[in-house]
C-alpha positions as CSV (number, residue, x, y, z in Angstrom):
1,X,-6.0,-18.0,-12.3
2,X,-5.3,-21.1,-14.4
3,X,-2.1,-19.7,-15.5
4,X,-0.7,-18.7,-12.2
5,X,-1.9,-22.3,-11.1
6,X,-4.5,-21.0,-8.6
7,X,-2.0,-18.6,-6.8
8,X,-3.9,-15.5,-5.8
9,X,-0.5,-13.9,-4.1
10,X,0.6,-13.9,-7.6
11,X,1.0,-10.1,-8.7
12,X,-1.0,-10.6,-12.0
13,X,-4.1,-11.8,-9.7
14,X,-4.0,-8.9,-7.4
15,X,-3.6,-6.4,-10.1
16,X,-7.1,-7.9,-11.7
17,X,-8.6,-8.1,-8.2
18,X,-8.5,-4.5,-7.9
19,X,-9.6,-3.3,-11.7
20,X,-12.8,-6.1,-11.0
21,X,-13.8,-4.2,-8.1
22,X,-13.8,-0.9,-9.7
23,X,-15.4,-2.0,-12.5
24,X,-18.5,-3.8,-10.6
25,X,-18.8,-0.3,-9.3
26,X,-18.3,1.7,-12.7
27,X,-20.8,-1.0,-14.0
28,X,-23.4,0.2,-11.2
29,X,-22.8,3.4,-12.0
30,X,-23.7,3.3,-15.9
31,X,-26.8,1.6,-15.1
32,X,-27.8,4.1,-12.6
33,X,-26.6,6.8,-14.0
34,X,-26.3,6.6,-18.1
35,X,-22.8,7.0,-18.0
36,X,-20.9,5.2,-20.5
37,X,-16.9,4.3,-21.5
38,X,-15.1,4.9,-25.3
39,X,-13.7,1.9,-26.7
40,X,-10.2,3.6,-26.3
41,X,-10.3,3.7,-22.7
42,X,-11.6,-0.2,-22.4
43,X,-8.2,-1.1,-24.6
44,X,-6.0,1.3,-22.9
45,X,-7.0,-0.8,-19.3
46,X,-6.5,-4.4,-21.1
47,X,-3.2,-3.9,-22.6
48,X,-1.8,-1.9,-19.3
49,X,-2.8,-5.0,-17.7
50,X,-1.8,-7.9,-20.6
51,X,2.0,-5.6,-20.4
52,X,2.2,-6.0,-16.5
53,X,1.2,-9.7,-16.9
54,X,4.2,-10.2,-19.8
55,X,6.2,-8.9,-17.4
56,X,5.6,-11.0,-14.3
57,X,5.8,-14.3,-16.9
58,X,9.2,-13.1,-18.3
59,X,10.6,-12.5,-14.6
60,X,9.5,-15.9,-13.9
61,X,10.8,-17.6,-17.1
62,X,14.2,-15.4,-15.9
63,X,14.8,-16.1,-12.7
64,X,13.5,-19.6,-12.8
65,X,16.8,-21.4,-13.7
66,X,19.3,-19.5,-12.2
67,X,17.2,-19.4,-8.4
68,X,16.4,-22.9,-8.6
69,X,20.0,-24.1,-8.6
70,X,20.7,-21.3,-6.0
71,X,17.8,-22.7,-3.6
72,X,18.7,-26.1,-3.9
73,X,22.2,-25.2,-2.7
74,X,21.0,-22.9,0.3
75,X,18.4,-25.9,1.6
76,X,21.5,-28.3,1.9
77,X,23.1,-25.9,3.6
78,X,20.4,-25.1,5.7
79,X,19.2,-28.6,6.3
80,X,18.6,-29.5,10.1
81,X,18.4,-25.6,11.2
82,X,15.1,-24.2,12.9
83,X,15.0,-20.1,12.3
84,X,13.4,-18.1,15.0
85,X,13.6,-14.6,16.1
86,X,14.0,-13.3,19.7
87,X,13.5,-9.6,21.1
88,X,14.7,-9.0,24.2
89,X,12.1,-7.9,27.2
90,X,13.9,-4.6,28.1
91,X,14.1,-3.2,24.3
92,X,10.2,-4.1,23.7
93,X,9.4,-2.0,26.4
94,X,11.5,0.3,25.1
95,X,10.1,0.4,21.9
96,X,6.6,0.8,23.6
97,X,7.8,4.0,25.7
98,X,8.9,5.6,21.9
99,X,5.7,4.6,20.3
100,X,3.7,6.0,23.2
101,X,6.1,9.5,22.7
102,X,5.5,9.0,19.4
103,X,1.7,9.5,19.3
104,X,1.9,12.7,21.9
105,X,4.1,14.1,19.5
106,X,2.1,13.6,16.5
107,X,-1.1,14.9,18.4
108,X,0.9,18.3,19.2
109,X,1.6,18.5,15.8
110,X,-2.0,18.3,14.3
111,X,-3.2,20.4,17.0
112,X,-0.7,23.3,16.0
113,X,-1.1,22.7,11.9
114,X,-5.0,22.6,12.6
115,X,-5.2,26.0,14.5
116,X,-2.8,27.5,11.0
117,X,-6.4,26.8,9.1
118,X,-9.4,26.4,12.4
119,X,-9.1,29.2,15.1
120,X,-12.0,28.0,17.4
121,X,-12.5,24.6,16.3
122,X,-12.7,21.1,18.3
123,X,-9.6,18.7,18.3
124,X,-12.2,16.7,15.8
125,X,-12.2,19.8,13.5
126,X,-8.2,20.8,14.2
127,X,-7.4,17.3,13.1
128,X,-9.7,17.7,9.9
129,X,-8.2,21.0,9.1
130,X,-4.6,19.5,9.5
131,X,-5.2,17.4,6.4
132,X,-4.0,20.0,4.4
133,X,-1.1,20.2,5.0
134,X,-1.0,16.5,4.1
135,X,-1.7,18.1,0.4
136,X,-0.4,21.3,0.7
137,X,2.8,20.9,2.8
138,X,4.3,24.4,2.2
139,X,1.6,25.4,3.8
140,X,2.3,24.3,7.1
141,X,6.5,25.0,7.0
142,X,5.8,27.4,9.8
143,X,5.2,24.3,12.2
144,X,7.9,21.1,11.1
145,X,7.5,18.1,12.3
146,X,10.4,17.1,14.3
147,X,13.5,14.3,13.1
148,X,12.2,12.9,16.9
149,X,9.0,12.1,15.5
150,X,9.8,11.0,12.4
151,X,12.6,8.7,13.5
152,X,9.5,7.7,16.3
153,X,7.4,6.9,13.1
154,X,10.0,4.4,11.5
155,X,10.7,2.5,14.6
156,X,6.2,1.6,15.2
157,X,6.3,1.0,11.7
158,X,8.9,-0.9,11.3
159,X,8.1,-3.1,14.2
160,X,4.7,-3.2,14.0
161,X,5.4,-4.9,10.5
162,X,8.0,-7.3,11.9
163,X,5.5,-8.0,15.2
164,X,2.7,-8.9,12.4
165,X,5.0,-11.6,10.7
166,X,6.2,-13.0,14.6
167,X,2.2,-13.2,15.0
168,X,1.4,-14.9,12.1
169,X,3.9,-17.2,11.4
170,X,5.3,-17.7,15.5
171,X,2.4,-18.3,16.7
172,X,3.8,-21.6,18.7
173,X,7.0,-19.7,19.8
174,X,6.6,-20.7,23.7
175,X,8.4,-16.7,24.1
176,X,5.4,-15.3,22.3
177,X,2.9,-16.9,24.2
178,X,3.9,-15.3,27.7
179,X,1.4,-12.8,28.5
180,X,4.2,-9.9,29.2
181,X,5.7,-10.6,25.8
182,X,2.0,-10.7,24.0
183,X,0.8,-7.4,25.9
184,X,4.4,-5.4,24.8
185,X,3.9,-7.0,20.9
186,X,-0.2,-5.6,21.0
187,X,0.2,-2.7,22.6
188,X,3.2,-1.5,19.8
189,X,0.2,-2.2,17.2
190,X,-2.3,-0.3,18.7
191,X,0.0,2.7,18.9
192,X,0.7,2.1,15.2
193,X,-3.0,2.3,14.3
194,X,-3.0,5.5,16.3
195,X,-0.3,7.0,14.6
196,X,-1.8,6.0,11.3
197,X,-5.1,7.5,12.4
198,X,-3.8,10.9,13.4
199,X,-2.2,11.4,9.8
200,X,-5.4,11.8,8.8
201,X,-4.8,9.3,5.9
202,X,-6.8,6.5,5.4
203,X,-4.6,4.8,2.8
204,X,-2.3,4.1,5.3
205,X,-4.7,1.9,7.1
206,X,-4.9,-0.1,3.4
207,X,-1.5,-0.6,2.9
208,X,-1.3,-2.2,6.6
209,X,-4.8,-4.0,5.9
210,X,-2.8,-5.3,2.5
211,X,0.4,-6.4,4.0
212,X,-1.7,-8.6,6.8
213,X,-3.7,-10.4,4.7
214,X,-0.9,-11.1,2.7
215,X,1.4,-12.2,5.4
216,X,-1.6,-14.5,6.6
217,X,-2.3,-15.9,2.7
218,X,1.5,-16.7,2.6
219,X,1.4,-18.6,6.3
220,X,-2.4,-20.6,5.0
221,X,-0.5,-21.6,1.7
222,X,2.7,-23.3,3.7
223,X,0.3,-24.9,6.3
224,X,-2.8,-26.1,4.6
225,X,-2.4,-29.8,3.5
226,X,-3.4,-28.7,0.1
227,X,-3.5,-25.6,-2.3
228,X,-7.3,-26.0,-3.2
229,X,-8.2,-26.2,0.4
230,X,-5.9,-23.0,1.4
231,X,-7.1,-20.8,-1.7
232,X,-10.6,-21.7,-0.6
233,X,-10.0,-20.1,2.8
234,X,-8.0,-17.7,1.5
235,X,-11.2,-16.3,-0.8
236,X,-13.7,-16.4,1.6
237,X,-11.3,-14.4,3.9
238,X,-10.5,-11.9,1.3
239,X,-14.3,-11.4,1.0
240,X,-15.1,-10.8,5.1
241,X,-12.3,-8.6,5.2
242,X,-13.0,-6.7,2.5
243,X,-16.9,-5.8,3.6
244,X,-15.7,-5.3,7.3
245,X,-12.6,-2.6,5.8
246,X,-15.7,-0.7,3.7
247,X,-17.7,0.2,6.5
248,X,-14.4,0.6,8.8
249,X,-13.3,3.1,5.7
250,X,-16.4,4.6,6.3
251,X,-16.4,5.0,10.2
252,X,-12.9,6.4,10.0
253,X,-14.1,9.0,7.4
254,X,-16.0,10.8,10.9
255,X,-13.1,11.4,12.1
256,X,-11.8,13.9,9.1
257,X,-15.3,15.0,8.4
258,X,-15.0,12.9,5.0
259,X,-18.3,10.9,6.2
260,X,-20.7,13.4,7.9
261,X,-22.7,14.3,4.6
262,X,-22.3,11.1,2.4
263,X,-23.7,7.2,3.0
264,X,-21.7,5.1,2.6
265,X,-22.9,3.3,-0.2
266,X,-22.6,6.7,-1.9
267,X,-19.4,6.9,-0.4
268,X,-18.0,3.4,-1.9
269,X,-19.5,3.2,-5.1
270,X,-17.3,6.9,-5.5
271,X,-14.3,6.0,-4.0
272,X,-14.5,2.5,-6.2
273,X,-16.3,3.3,-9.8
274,X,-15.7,6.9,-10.7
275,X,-12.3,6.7,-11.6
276,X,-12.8,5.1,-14.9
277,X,-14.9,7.6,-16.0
278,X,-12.7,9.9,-14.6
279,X,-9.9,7.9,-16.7
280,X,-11.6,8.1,-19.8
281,X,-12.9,12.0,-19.5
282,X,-9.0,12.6,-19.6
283,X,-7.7,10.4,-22.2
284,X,-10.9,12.0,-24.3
285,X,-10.5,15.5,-23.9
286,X,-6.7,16.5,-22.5
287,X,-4.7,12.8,-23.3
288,X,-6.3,12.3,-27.4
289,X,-4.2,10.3,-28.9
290,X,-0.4,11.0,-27.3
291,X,0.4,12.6,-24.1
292,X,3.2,15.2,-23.6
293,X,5.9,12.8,-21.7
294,X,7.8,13.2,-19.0
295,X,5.2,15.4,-16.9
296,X,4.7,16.0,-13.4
297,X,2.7,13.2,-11.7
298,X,5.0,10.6,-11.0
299,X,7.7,9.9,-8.7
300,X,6.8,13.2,-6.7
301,X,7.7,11.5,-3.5
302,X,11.4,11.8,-5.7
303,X,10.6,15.8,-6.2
304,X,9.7,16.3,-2.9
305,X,13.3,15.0,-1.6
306,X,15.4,17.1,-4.1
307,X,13.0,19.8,-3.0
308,X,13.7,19.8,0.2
309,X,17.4,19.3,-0.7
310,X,17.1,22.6,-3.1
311,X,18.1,20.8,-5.9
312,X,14.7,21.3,-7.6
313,X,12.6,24.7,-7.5
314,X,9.4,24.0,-7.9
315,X,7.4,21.8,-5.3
316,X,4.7,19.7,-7.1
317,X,1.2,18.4,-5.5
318,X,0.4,14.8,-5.2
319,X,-3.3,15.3,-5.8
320,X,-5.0,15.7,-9.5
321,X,-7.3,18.0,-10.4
322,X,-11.2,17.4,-10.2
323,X,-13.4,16.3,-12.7
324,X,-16.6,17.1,-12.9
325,X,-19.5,14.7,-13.7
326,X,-22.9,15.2,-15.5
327,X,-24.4,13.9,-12.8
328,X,-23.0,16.2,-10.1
329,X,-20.3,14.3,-8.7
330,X,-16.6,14.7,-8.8
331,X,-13.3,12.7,-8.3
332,X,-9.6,13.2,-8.5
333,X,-9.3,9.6,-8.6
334,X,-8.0,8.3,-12.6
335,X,-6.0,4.7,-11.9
336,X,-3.0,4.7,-12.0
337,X,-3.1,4.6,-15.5
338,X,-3.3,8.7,-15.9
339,X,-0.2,9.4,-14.2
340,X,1.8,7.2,-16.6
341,X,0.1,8.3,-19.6
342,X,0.3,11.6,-18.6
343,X,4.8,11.4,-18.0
344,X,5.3,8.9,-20.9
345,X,2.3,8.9,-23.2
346,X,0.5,5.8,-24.2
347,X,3.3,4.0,-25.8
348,X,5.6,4.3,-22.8
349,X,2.9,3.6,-20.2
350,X,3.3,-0.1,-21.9
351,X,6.7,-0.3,-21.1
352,X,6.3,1.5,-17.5
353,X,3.5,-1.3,-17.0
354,X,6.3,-4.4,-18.4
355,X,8.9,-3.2,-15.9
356,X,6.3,-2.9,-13.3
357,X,5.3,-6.4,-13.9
358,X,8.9,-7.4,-14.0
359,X,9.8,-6.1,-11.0
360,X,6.8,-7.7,-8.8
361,X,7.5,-11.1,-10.7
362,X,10.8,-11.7,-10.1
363,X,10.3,-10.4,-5.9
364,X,7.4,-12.9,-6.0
365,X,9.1,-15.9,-8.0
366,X,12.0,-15.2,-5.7
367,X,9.5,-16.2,-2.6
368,X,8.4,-19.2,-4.4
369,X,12.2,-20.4,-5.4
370,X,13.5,-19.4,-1.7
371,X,11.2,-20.0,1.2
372,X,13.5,-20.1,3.7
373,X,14.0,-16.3,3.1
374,X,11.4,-15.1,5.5
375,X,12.5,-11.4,4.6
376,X,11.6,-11.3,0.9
377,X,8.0,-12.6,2.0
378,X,7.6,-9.7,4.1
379,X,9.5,-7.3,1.5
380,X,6.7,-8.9,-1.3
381,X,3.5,-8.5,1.3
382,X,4.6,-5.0,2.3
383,X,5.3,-4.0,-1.6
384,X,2.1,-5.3,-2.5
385,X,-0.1,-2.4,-2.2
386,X,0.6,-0.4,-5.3
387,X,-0.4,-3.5,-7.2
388,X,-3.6,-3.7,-6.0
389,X,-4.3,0.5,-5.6
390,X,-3.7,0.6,-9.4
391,X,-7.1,0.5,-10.0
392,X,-7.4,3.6,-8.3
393,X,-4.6,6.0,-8.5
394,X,-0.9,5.3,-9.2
395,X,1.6,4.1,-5.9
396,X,4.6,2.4,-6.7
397,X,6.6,5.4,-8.4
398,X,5.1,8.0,-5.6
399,X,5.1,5.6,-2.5
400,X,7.9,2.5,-3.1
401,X,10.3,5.4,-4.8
402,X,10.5,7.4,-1.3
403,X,13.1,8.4,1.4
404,X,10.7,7.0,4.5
405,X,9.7,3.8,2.4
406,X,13.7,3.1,1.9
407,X,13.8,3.5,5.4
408,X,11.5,1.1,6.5
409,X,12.8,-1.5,4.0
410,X,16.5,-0.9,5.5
411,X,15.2,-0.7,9.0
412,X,13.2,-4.2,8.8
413,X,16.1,-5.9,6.9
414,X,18.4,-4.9,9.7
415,X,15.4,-5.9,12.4
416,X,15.0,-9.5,10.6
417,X,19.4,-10.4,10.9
418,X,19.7,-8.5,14.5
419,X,16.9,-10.7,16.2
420,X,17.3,-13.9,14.4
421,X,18.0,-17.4,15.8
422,X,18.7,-20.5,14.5
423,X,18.4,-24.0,16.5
């Protein structure tokens, strides 16, 4: 914190965030349950961590110079200009009517890919049983999901992450405020969370819940008088809305049957502290002391692609194996540390974690050396979730590396310079 001068948007401070929360729950779980880590596995975490953080500080060091000079330049140029952003009436409505579609499509779809695996079930078990094919996508060939719905998909979310900046930082544009306007701009998020609820993922609510509070944390830092007084509220919101997203996790676990057996302190503390045991189990008995490289585990969103192109033969699953604990419990869940160790072995993780680190610092120095960009804050905040899910499994090379996630980045460049206004 005193390096990155109190910045908790800073890429280092999120990547911590997330290793200090499982380990308060991997601590809880060796007190009440015995279970204890190897030194190896304690130094493996560290220096992945120490490597991501030499990255971000030599991306800053970097791009310090050169963007400063560039910034200064774009300011005069910019000097006297008021940006805004202005969607016509007719095309919000629009974009309602294909988010509404959108969601009856998706519903179809489950419905069909649930009866493949639940003859007689309810439409609570159909959508449960449609999760596999969420793992096991060959399965369900026999049913595709149409471009229609898939082009429906890109459109909600790329607007509902463009209405979330508008929100946060328009709040005073007089446009905004009319109720019409308001009720089209809501009613485009709501169908987003429905969307995101029927894929029967709950990781896509996290990545949404992550790029919001980081769009908000960006908007408290530029209007708080001060940085002590806008970290302050910044903490204290991170906390609410991290208890509240725990037992939302949990309700939305009913509705994939995740939640029916389980409490959800149970539930947490194995979503949240197993996988370091789970980390250290592997590195133990299959890792030792060198990995074969280049293995299967990363960049499968890549794979998938060529697959589907018939470039490569063999399609490869996106879920690990289970491990088995003394205690009776299980998890899939290693950090995102086993993939890399797994494709590059321990030496190359180091470097996988540098680059990593790089490539976060110079996105997020470039926010600090260029704020009247208002696109690279949302490209940082909507980026920011492999960061901080490092602690549990491994995103940026199996989410950021993908077709749809190129997509949205495209579509929401393209949405920022269509609707934009300056007065």
């Amino acid at each position: 914190m005193y390096l990155a001068k109190y910045d908790i948007l800073s890429p280092s401070i999120v990547l911590i965030a997330g290793f200090i929360i499982t380990s308060l729950s991997s601590l809880y779980i060796s007190i009440t349950s015995d279970f204890s880590i190897n030194i190896t596995t304690y130094l493996v975490v560290v220096t992945s961590i120490m490597f991501f953080m030499l990255g971000e500080g030599t991306a800053r060091v970097l791009v310090n110079s050169a963007k400063n000079t560039k910034t200064k330049q774009n300011n005069n140029h910019l000097n006297g200009y008021y940006i805004n952003y202005h969607i016509p009436q007719p095309l919000l409505y629009i974009i309602v009517l294909i988010a509404l579609i959108t969601c009856l499509g998706q519903y179809e779809y489950i419905i069909e890919t649930g009866r493949l695996f639940s003859k007689d079930g309810g439409t609570l078990e159909l959508i449960a049983a449609s999760r596999i094919c969420t793992v096991e996508p060959l399965a369900c060939e026999s049913v595709p999901f149409s471009m229609a719905n898939k082009i429906g998909l890109l459109l909600t979310k790329g607007m509902s992450y463009f209405i979330v900046y508008l929100i946060i930082f328009k709040e005073d544009d007089k446009k905004l405020k009319r109720k019409v306007s308001r009720f089209a701009l809501y009613s485009i998020l709501v169908f987003f969370c429905i969307q995101l609820l029927l894929s029967t993922a709950r990781t896509g609510f996290i990545y949404f819940l992550i790029y919001c509070f980081a769009m908000w944390a960006f908007f408290k830092y530029q209007s708080e008088c001060t940085r002590e007084k806008a970290v302050k509220k910044i903490l204290n919101k991170a906390i609410k809305i991290f208890v509240i997203s725990c037992v939302a996790f949990y309700i939305l676990g009913y509705f994939t049957s995740k939640s029916n057996d389980v409490a959800i302190v149970d539930m947490l503390i194995g979503y949240t502290g197993y996988q370091n045991f789970a980390l250290d189990l592997y590195l133990e008995s299959e890792c030792n002391s060198f990995c074969t490289p280049i293995g299967p585990e990363t960049f499968y969103g890549v794979r998938s692609f060529l697959y589907s192109l018939g470039v490569v033969e063999d399609w490869m699953k996106s879920n690990l194996s289970f491990v088995e604990f003394k205690n009776g419990r299980s998890s899939n869940i290693y950090t995102a540390i086993r993939r890399i160790v797994s494709d590059f072995s321990l030496v190359g993780s180091c470097l996988y974690f540098f680059i990593f680190g790089v490539i976060y610092g110079w996105l997020y120095k470039n926010i600090q050396l260029n704020k009247n960009n208002d696109f690279s804050i949302v490209l940082y905040s909507m980026l920011l979730f492999p960061v901080f899910m490092s602690a549990w499994d491994e995103r940026f090379s199996n989410v950021v590396f993908s077709i749809f996630m190129l997509a949205n980045v495209v579509f929401l460049y393209c949405t920022f310079h269509i609707f934009k206004r300056r007065s």
